[in-house]
C-alpha positions in Angstrom: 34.1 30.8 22.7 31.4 30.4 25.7 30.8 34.3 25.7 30.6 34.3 21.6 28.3 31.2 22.0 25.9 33.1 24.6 25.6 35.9 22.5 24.6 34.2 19.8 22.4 32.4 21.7 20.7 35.8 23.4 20.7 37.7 19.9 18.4 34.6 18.4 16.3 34.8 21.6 16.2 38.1 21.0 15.1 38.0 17.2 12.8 34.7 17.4 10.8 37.2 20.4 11.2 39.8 18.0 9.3 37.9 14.9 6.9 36.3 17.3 8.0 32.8 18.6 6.3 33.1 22.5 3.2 34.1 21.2 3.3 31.4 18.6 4.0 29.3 21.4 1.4 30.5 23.9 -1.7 30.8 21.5 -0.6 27.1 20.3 -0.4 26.1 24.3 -3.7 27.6 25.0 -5.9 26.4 21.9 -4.5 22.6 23.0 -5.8 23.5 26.5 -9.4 24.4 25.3 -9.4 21.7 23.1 -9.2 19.4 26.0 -12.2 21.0 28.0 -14.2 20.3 24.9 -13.2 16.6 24.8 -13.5 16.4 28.4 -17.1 18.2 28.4 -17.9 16.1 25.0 -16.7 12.8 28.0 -18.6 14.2 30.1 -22.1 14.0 28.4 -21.7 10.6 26.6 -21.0 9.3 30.2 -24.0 10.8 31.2 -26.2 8.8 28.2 -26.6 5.1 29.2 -28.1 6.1 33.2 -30.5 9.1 31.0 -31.4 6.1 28.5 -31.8 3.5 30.7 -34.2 5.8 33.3 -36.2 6.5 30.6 -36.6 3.2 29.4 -38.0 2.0 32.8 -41.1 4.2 31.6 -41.1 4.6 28.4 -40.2 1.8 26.6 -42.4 2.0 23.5 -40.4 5.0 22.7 -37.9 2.8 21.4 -37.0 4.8 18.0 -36.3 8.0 19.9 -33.9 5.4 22.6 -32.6 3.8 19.5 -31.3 7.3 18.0 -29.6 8.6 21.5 -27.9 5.2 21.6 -26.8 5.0 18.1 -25.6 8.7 17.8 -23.7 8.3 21.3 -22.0 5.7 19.7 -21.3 7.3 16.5 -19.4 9.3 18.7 -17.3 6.7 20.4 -16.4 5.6 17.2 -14.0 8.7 16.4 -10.8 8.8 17.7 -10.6 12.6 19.4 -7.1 13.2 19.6 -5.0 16.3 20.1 -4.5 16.0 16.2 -8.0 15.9 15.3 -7.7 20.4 15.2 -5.4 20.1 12.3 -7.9 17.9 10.2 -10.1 19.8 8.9 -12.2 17.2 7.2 -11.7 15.3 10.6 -13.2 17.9 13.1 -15.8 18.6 10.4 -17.1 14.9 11.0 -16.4 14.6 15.0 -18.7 18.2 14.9 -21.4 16.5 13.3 -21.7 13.6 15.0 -21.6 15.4 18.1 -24.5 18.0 17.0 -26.2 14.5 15.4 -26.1 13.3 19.5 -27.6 17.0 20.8 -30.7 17.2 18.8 -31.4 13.4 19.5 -30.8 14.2 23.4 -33.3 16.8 22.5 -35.8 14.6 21.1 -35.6 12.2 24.1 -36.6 15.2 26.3 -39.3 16.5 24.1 -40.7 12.4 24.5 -40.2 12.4 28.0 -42.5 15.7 28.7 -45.7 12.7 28.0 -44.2 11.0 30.8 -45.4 12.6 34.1 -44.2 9.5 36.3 -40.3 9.8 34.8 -40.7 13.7 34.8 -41.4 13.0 38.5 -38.9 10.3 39.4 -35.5 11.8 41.3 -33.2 10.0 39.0 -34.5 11.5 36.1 -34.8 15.0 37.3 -30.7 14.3 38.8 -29.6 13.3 35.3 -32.3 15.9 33.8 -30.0 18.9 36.0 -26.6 17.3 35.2 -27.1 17.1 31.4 -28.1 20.6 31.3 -25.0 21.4 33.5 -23.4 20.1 31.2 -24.4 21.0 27.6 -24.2 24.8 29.3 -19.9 23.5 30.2 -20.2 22.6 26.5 -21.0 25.6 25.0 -18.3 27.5 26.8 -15.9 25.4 26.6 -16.3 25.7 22.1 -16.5 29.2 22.9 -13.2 29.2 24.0 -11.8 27.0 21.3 -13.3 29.1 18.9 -11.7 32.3 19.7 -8.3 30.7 21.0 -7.9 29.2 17.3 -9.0 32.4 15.8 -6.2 33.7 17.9 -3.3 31.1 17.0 -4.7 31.0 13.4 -4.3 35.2 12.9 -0.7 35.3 15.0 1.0 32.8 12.4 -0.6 34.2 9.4 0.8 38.1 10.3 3.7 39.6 9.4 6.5 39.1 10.8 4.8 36.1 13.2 3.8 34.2 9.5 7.7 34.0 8.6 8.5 32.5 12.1 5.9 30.1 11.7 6.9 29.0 8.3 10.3 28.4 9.1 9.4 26.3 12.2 6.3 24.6 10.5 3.0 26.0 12.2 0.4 25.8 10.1 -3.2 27.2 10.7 -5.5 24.6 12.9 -9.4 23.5 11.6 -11.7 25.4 13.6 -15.9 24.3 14.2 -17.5 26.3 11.4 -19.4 29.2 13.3 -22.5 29.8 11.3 -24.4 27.8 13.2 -22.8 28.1 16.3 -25.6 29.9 17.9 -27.8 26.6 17.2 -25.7 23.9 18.2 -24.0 25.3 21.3 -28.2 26.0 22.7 -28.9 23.2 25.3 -31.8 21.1 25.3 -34.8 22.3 27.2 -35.1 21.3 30.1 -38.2 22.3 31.9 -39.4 20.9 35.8 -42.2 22.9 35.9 -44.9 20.3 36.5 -47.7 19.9 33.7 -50.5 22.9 33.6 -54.0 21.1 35.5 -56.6 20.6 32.5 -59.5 22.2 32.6 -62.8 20.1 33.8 -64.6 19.5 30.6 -67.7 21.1 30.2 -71.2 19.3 30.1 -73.6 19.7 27.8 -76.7 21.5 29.2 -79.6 18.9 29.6 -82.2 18.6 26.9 -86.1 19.8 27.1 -88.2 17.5 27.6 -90.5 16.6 24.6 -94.2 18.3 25.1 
């Protein structure tokens, strides 16, 4: 009875190898992993918000619409629960995307504002969070990458033959994926520039009028 059991046992390893079970397995495995880079790279800038905000406050604090949106997209953020789940909600990822592209281009705002600010562009705080933030986004935009293709990858092994009758029997289904289209756009970082301001030219004066005869 052991022996009959361990042949049976070897001839469905053998068949659920066969019809694509590991690779099921690993591709599911590695998109969870890249998931969790983009939540921990996601982690990673929001932490980075309140110092960046709070800097430029100290110098520009009549630029409080432009603080006002970083703040209130950061927390749109916060608000959605980013699980593990969240890839198999389509609708779900759709929104956490566009939150998270709402928080780039008002990050990207707050640097444009901040290039009228030559005492913040020179204070060290700034230009630490300024290097980190840019770090970052850069982290960000790999870290989708990889998501991207390691979806495509699960996504194509359980929807081909004979892989798409192992996953239906097992229930894999295809995860939601961030719509590429735009991909180029939203993964670019904000600028970022150190470079200090170009001098201004010394204004020309007038030449002096002739006197009257």
């Amino acid at each position: 009875m052991g022996k009959f059991a361990f042949a049976l046992a070897a001839i469905a390893g053998l068949f659920l190898s066969g019809c694509g079970y590991n690779n099921i397995q690993t591709t599911d495995e590695q998109t969870k992993a890249a998931w969790s880079e983009v939540l921990n790279q996601y982690q990673r800038r929001a932490d980075l918000i309140p110092n960046l905000v709070k800097t430029v406050q100290g110098y520009a604090a009549q630029e409080q619409t432009v603080l006002l949106g970083v703040t209130e997209a950061r927390s749109k953020v916060g608000s959605i629960q980013a699980t593990p789940e969240l890839i198999n909600d389509p609708a779900a990822l759709a929104k956490f995307q566009a939150a998270q592209s709402q928080l780039t281009s008002a990050l990207s705002r707050l640097l444009v504002v901040t290039e009228n600010y030559p005492q913040l562009k020179s204070d060290q705080n700034f230009r630490d969070l300024q290097a980190q933030l840019e770090g970052t986004e850069n982290r960000i935009a790999v870290a989708r990458k990889r998501f991207i293709d390691s979806v495509q990858t699960y996504n194509l092994a359980i929807r081909t033959f004979p892989s798409n009758l192992t996953a239906m029997m097992f229930g894999y289904k295809t995860k939601a994926n961030f719509a590429v289209e735009n991909e180029a756009e939203i993964s670019k970082p904000p600028a970022v520039n150190f470079a200090p301001p170009p001098a201004q030219a010394p204004a020309t004066q007038p030449p002096p009028a002739a006197p009257a005869h």
